[in-house]
C-alpha positions in Angstrom: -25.0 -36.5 -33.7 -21.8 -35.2 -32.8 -22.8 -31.4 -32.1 -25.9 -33.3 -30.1 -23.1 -34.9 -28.1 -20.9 -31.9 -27.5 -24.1 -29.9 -26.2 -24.7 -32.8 -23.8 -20.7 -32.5 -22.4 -21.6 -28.4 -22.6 -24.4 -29.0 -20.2 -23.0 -31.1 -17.8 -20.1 -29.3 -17.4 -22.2 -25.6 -16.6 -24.5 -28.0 -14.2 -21.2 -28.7 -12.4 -19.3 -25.9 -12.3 -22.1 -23.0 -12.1 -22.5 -23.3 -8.6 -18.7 -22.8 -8.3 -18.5 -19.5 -10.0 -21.5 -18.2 -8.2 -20.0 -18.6 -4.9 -16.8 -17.9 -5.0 -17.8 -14.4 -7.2 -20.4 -13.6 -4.8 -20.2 -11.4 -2.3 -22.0 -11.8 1.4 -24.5 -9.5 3.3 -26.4 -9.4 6.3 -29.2 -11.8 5.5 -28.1 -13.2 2.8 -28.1 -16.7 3.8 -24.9 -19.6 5.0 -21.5 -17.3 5.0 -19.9 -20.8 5.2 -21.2 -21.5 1.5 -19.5 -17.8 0.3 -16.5 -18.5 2.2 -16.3 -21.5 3.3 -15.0 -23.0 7.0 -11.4 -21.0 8.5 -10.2 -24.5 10.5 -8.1 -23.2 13.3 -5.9 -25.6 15.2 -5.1 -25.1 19.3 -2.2 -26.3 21.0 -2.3 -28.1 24.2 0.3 -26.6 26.8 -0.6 -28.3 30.2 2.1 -25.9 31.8 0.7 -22.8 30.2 -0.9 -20.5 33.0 -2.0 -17.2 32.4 -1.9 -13.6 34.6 -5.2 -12.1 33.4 -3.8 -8.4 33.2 -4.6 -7.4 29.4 -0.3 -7.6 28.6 0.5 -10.8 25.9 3.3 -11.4 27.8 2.7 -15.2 28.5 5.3 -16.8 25.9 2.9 -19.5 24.8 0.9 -16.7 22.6 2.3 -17.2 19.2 1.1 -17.6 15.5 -2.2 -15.5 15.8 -5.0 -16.1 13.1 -6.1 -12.9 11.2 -9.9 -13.1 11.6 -11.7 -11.4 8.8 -14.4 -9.2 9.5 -16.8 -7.4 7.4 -19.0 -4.3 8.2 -22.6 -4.7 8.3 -23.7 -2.8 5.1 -26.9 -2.8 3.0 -27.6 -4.8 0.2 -25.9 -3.9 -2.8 -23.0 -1.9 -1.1 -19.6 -3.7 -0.8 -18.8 -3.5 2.8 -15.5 -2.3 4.5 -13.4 -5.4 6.0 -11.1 -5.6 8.7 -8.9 -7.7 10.7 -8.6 -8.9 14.4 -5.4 -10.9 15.7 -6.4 -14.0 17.9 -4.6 -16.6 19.3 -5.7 -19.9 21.2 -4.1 -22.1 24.2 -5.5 -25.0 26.0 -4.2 -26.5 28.9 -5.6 -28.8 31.4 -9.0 -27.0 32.7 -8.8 -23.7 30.8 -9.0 -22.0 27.2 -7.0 -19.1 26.8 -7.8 -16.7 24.5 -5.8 -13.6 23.1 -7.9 -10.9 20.8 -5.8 -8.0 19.3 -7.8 -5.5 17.5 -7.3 -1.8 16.0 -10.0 1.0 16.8 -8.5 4.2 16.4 -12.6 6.0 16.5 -13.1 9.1 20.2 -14.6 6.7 23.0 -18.0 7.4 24.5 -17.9 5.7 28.2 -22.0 6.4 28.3 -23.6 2.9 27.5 -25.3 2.2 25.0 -22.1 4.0 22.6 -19.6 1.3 23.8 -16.7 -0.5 22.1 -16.4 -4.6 22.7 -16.2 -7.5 21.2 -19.0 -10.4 20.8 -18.2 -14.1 20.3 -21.2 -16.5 19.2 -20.3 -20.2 19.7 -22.1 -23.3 18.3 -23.7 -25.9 20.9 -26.2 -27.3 18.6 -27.3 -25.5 15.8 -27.9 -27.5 12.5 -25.7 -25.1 10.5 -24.0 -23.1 11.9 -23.0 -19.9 10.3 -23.0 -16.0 10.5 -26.8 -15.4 9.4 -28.9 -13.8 11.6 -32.1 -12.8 9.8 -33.6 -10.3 12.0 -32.0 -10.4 15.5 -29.9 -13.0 17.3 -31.3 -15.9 16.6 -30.8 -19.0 14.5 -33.8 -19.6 12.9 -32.1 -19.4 10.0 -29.6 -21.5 11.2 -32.0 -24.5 11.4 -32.9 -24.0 15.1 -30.6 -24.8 17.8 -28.7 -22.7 20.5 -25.4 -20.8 20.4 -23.3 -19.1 23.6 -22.9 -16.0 23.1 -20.3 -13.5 25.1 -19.8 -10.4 25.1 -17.1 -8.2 26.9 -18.4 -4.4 26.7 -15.5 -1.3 27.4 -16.6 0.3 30.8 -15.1 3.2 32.0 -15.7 1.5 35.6 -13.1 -1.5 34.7 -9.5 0.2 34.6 -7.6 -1.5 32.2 -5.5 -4.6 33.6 -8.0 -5.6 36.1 -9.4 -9.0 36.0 -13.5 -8.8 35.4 -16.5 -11.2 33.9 -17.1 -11.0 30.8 -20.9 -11.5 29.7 -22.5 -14.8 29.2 -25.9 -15.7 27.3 -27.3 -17.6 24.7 -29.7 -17.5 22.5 -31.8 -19.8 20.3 -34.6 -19.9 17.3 -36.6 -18.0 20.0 -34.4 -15.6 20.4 -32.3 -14.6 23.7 -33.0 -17.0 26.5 -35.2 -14.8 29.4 -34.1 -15.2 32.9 -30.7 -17.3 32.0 -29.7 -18.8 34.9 -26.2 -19.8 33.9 -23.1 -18.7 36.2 -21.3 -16.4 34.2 -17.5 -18.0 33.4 -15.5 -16.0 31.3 -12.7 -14.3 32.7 -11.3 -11.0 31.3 -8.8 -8.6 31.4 -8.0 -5.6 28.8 -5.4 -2.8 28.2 -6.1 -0.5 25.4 -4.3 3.0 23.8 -6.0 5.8 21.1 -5.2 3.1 18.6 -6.2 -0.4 19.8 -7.6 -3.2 22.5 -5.7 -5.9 23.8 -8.3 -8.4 25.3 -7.4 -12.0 27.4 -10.0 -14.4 28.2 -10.3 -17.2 30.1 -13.2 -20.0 29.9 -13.3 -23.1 31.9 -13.6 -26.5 29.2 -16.3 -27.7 31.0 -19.0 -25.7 32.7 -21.5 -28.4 33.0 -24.2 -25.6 31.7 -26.4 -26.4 29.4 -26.3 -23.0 27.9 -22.7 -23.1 27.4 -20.7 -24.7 24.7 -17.9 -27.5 26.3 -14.7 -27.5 25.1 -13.8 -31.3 26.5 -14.9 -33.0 23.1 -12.4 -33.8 20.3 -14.4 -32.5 17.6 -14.8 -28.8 15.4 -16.0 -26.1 17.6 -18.1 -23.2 14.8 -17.6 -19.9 15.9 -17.8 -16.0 14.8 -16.7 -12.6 16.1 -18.1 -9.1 15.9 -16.3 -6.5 16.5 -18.7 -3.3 17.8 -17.4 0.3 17.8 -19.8 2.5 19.5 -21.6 -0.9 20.2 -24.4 -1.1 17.7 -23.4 2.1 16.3 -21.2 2.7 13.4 -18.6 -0.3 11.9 -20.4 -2.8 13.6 -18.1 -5.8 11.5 -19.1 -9.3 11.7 -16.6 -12.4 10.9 -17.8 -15.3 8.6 -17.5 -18.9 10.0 -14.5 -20.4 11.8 -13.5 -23.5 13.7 -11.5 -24.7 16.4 -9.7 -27.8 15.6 -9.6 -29.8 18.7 -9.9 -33.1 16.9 -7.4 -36.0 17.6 -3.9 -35.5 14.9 -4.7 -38.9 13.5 -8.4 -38.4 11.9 -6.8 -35.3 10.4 -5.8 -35.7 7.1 -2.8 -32.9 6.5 -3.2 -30.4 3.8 -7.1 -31.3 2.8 -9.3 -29.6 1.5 -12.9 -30.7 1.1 -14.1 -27.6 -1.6 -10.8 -28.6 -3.5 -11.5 -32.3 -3.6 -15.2 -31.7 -4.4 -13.9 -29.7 -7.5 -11.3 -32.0 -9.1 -13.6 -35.0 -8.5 -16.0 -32.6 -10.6 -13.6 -32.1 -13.5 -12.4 -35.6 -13.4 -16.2 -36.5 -14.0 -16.4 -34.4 -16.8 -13.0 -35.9 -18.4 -13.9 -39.3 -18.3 -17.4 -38.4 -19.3 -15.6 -36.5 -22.6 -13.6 -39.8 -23.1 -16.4 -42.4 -23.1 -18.4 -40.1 -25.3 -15.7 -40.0 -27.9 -14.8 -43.7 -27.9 -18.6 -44.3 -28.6 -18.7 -42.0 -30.9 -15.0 -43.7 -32.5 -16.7 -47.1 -32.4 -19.5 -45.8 -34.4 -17.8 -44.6 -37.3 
């Protein structure tokens, strides 16, 4: 009876913590299916600077751009080969009407001005997807997202665009269907780049509200989902995507400070399994 009862704790405990171990030892490919479950949600929180105005001119010199995240990055790779990761530099503002956006990148690869062998840099934003996360099965789309739409822009190197002049960045979106024909949104990103043999220094700047219904609306106090890719040569070579990230723009008070929900899942997991081990044994106490 006892060994009966100490395979039963065995089992339960490999139910609950298999699942665990498989995604934390996995590793993530194109295709593969939810980045977020790999690894996990990067919650990134903005600060609100109502003074904080910005010269779009491709120089950080603005002094409200502090405490960059480190976006990770990995290169698109096939199945079965780890890929290379790298790194990108960003850093968030709000203020009243705007958000202001820093991107610092290396890319140290010759430069081909002839299009479609461009450098840039691609951000896919959530507006309704029912999971949102870095999975695109065949093209951009989210089917297998669960359906739904995402803004997607896209600032491209030109050779035509000398660095520090204020341009548009593109704007589109694309859903289940793939990219939406004939979008007739106004395109509202505003952009400005330097760059050197090394690296790109990007600023952006996006209206909160756009009232467009292909564009994602920064004026409510919840998570905004996002991801980067970084494209050398465009869709050439180290074409690196990012895994899931957030923008916190929730209220200070319905944040509680330091949790974590993967962490809290776990130990409510092992705390099952404890008391589980203790009422076992007291049965099997009372027994004898």
């Amino acid at each position: 009876m006892k060994n009966l009862n100490n395979i039963k704790i065995l089992t339960i405990i490999l139910i609950v913590f298999t699942p665990f171990f498989y995604i934390v030892s996995t590793a993530a490919y194109p295709g593969d299916g939810d980045c977020s479950a790999y690894h996990g949600i990067t919650f990134i929180d903005v600060p609100f600077n109502s003074e904080a105005e910005i010269v779009l001119d491709g120089l950080p010199s603005e002094n409200f751009w502090t405490n960059p995240t480190e976006i990770m990055l990995a290169e698109i790779e096939a199945e079965g080969v780890i890929p290379e990761l790298y790194s990108l530099n960003i850093s968030f503002v709000i203020n009243n009407d705007y958000l202001l956006i820093l991107c610092q990148w290396e890319d140290s690869s010759p430069r081909d001005d002839n299009p479609p062998e461009q450098d840039g840099i691609a951000f896919c934003w959530d507006i309704n997807t029912v999971n949102f996360t870095a999975y695109y099965t065949l093209d951009m789309d989210t089917f297998g997202m669960g359906n739904g739409s995402v803004d997607a822009w896209r600032w491209i190197y030109q050779d035509t665009v000398s660095p520090g002049e204020e341009h548009l960045c593109g704007d589109d979106c694309f859903n289940e269907n793939g990219w939406i024909q004939g979008n007739p949104e106004a395109k509202s990103i505003d952009v400005a780049f330097t760059n050197d043999s090394s690296s790109y220094i990007l600023e952006m700047r996006r209206r909160l509200n756009t009232n467009e219904i292909y564009d994602v609306q920064f004026n409510e106090k919840k998570l905004y989902k996002f991801n980067i890719a970084v494209l050398n040569n465009d869709h050439d070579e180290e074409h690196a995507i990012s895994w899931t990230y957030a923008l916190d723009l929730r209220e200070p008070e319905l944040i509680i400070p330091g949790f974590n929900l993967e962490f809290f899942i776990l130990s409510i997991s092992i705390l099952t399994c404890v008391f589980y081990i203790i009422i076992v044994k007291n049965k099997n106490h009372s027994r004898t």
